[in-house]
N, C-alpha and C positions, 0 to 999 in steps of 0.2 A: 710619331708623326701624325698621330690621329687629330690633331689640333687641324693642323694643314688640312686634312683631309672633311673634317668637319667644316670648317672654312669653306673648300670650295664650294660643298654640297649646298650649304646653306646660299652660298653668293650665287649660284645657278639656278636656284629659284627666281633671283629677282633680274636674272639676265631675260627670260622668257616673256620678261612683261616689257623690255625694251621695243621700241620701233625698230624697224629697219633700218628707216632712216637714222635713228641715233645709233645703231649698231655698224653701219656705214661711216659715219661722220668719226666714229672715235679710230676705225682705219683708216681714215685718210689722215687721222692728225700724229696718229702712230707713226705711217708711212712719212710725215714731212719731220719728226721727231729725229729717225732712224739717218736722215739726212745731216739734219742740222747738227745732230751728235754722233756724226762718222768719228773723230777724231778719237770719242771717249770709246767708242766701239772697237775702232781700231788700235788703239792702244792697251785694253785687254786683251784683243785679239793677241798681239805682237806677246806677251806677258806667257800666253799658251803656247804661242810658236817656239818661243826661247825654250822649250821643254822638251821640244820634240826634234828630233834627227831631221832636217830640210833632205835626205834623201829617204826619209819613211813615206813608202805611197800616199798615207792618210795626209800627208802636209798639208796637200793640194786641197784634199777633202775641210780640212782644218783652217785653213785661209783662207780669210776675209781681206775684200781690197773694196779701195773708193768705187768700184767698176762693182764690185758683186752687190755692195748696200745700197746700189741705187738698183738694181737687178730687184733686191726683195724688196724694196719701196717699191717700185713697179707693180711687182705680183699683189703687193700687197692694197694698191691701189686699182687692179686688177678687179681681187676677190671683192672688193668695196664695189663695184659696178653690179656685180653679179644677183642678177635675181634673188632674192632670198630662195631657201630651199625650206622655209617653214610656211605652216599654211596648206599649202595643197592637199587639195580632195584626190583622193584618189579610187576612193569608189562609195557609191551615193546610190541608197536604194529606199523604198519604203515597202514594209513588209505587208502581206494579208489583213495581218490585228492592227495598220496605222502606226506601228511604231518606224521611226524614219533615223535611219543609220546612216551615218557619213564617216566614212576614215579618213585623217589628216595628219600631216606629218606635222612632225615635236621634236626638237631635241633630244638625245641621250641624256644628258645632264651634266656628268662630269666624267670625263676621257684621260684617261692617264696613258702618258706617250713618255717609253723608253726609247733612248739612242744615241747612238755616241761621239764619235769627234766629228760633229756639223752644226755648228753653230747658228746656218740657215736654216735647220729644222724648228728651232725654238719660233723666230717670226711667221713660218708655213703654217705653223700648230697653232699658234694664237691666231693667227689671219684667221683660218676655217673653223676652227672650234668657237671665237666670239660671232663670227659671221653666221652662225647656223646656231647659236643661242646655248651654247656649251662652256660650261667650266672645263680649265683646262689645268691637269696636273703634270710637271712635265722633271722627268728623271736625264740628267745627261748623261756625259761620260768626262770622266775625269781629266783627261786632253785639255775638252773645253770649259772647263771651270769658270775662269774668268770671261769670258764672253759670254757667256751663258748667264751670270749672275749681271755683267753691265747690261744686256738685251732685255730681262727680263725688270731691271731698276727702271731703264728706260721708260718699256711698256706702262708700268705701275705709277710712272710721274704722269704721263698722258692720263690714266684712267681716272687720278683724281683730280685733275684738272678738267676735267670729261664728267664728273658726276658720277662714275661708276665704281661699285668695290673697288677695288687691286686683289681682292682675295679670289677673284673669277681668274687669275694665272697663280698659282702654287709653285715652285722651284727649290723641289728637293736635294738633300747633298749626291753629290756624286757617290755614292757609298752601293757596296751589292748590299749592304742592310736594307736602303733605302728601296731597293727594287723588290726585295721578298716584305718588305710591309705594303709597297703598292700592290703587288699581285696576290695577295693576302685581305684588302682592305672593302673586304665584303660590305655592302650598303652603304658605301662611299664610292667606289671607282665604277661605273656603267661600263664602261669599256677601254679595255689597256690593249697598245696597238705598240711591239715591238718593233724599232727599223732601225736593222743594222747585221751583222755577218749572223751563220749562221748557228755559229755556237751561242749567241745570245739569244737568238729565236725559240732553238731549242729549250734553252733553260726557262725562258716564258709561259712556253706552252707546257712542259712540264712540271711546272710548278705550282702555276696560274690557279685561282679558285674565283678571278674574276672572268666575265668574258672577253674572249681574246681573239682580233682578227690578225693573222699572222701577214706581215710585210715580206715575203720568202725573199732567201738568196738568189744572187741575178747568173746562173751559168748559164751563157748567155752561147749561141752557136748559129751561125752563117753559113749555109749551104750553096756552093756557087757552080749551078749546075753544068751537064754540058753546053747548053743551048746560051749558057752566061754571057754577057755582052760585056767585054773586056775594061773599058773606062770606066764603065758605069762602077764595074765591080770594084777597081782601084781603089775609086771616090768612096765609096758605100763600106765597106771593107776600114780604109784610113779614117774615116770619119769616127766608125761605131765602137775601133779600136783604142785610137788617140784621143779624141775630143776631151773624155778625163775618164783617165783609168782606174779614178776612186769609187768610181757610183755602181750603184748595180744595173746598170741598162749597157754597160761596156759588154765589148766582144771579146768571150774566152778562145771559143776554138772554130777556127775556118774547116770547112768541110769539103773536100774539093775534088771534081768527078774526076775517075781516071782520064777520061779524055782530053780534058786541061791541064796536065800535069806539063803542058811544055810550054802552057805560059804562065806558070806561080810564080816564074821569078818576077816577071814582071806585075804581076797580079800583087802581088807583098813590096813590091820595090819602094813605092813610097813611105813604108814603116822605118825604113832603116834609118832616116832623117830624124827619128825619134829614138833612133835605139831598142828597137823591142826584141827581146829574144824571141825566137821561134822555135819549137819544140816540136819536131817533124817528124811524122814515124815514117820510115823506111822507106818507099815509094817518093813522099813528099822531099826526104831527105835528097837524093837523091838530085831529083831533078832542081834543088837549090843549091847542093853542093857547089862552091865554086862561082854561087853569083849572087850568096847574100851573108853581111858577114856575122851578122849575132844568131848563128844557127845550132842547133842542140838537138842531140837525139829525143826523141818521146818515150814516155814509160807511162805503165798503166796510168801512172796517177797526175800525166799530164791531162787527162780528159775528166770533164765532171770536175774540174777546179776553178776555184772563180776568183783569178789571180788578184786582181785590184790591183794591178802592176803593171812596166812595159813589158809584158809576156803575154805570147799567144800561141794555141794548140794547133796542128794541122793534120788533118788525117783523109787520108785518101778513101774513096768510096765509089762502088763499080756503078751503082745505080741509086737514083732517086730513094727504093726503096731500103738503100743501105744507108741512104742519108735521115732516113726518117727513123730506122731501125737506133740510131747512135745517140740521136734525140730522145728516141723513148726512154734510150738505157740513162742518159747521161744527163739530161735537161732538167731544171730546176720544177720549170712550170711557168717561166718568167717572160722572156721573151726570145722570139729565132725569127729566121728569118731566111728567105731562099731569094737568090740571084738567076733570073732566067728569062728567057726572052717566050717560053711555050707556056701559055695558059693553062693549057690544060695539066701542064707540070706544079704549076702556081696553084690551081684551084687545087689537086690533089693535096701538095702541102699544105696551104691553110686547112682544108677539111680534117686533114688528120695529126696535125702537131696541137698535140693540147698546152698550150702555153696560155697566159692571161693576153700578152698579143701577137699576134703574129703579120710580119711583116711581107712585102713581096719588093723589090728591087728598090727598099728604103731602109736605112742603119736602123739596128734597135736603139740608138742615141734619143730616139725621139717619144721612148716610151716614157713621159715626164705628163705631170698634172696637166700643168700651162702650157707645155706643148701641146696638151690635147685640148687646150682653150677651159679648161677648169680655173682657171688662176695660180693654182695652185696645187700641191697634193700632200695628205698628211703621211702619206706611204705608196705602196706598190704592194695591192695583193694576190698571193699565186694560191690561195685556196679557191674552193669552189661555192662552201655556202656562204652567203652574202654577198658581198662585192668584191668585186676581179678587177687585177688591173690599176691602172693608177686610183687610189682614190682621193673625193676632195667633199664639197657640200653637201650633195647628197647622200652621198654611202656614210656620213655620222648624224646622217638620222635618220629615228624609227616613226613608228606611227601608232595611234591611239583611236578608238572606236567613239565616237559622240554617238546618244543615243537621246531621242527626245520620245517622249510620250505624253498621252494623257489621261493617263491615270490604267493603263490597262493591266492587266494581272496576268499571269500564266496560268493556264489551267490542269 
């Protein structure tokens, strides 16, 4: 695949010297592309679905509808508004000897993105990676084969009707070959950004001999303290758990102080409309017994699982500091979040749950790109060097030192 990857590098030189405005224009024509050829989209889409078990969690994740290609037409007309993220000064000084230093941010170059049955990843990745002046090399998952190769024909008939390579998007086979010569493909890939569970993360980073910002898995946990305000928490709780139980911002395990344990039933009552199992240790059991019916005992390895399923953990906790104790042990790094009406219970939790975000009496449903007004996001990172957190334009790019003089020498 060094062809491909020679490809990009070379076509990402000549991305840098595009406008904005012409790097804008070819997403909005992309985005009205993605419209006018729903049919051919969704009819690979349908080619990948017939493959897959309609009661496999990932379905949901794996389908595509008239409703979701106008959703990433949106984003993707979204990230087209978006200020450019190249350009900027970010620190401008002149030195004693008159040499005058400016640093300005530049593209990576070319970004290689594994990930697997989401075939709205491929549009997200090209949106921000051409948007910030990046080739983009992009590995799927074998699920969405077909969707992935009509999104990515799609894209390629816009760019040369657009004036611009095609070879600035790459679309490798679905193959694990394909993944060990990306993460192998030293002075071709700037940066390869895994998203997807966590046994693919894993093998990423352990592999990897490019650099790699990890997209971490989402064990995701909701604390509903004593002081919890009972609707709020139904709402916040049905929202973060149901909304789609495929992504990683869903809710694994509710945390819930002994004090409320005589209103969980009601607390969880609106999940049952969806069918979610609940997996209750002892305490929690207990007080559902008898007034909710998908209930199951818990075991160690109900906790620290990140179901991507209608399945949710429930574990009882005496105090605040036993709800943040369960978080340390069991939290990904991703997102939590605490339900409470006392600040001072609120301020204590964000201080000390080290998560990428943490929430106060809102679903972690909303830890998304676009939801955070980015347009879009090429991942969710739970490390700590570089960027945290959702990211989108400016976390795939770095920056470069301009240095002007005249004529001065070191001594």
């Amino acid at each position: 695949m060094n062809e491909q990857f020679i490809k990009a590098k070379q076509a990402s030189r000549g991305l840098a010297l595009l406008t904005d405005q012409q790097r804008s224009d070819v997403l909005l024509a992309v985005a009205d592309a993605i419209v006018a050829n729903q049919d051919r989209i969704l009819a690979a889409n349908a080619d990948d679905l017939a493959k897959m078990d309609c009661q496999n969690p990932l379905y949901d994740r794996l389908q595509l509808t008239e409703k979701r290609l106008a959703d990433i037409a949106a984003d993707m007309r979204n990230v087209a508004a978006l200020p450019t993220p190249l350009g900027h000064v970010t620190k401008q000084k002149t030195l004693p000897n008159g040499l005058r230093l400016c640093r300005v941010s530049v593209p990576f170059g070319v970004i290689g993105m594994i990930y697997e049955a989401r075939p709205n990843v491929t549009y997200d990745v090209f949106s921000l990676c051409f948007k910030s002046g990046n080739a983009c090399v992009l590995k799927g998952g074998r699920d969405a084969v077909a969707s992935n190769e009509e999104g990515v024909a799609i894209i390629h008939e816009v760019l040369r009707r657009q004036g611009v390579s095609p070879d600035v998007v790459q679309l490798l086979p679905a193959t694990h070959e394909a993944t060990a010569e990306m993460l192998t493909a030293v002075g071709y890939i700037d940066l390869c950004i895994p998203r997807g569970g966590r046994r693919l993360i894993d093998f990423v980073r352990d592999n990897a001999r490019v650099p790699v910002i990890e997209t971490g898995a989402g064990v995701v946990n909701t604390y509903f303290d004593k002081d919890g305000d009972l609707e709020m928490g139904k709402a916040i709780i049905l929202n973060a758990k149901t909304r789609r139980v495929s992504v990683c911002n869903a809710l694994d395990c509710l945390l819930v102080h002994l004090d409320r344990l005589d209103d969980l039933d009601r607390l969880v009552e609106p999940m049952a409309e969806k069918h979610v199992i609940i997996y209750a240790d002892e305490p929690a059991y207990a007080a559902l017994d008898g007034h909710y019916p998908y209930l199951e005992h818990a075991t160690d390895e109900s906790f620290g699982t990140e179901f991507m399923d209608y399945k949710l953990a429930v574990k009882t906790v005496g105090s605040l500091d036993e709800a943040l104790a369960h978080i340390d042990r069991y939290g990904s790094g991703h997102s939590e979040a605490i339900i409470t009406r006392d600040e001072v219970a609120a301020r204590k939790f964000q201080a000390h749950v080290d998560a990428a975000c943490v929430y106060w009496n809102a679903p972690t449903s909303f830890t998304d790109g676009a939801q955070f007004g980015l347009g879009a996001e090429i991942g969710i990172s739970t490390q700590k060097l570089g960027p945290r957190g959702p990211m989108a334009l400016e976390e795939i790019t770095t920056y470069k030192w301009l240095i002007e003089g005249e004529g001065q020498t070191r001594p």
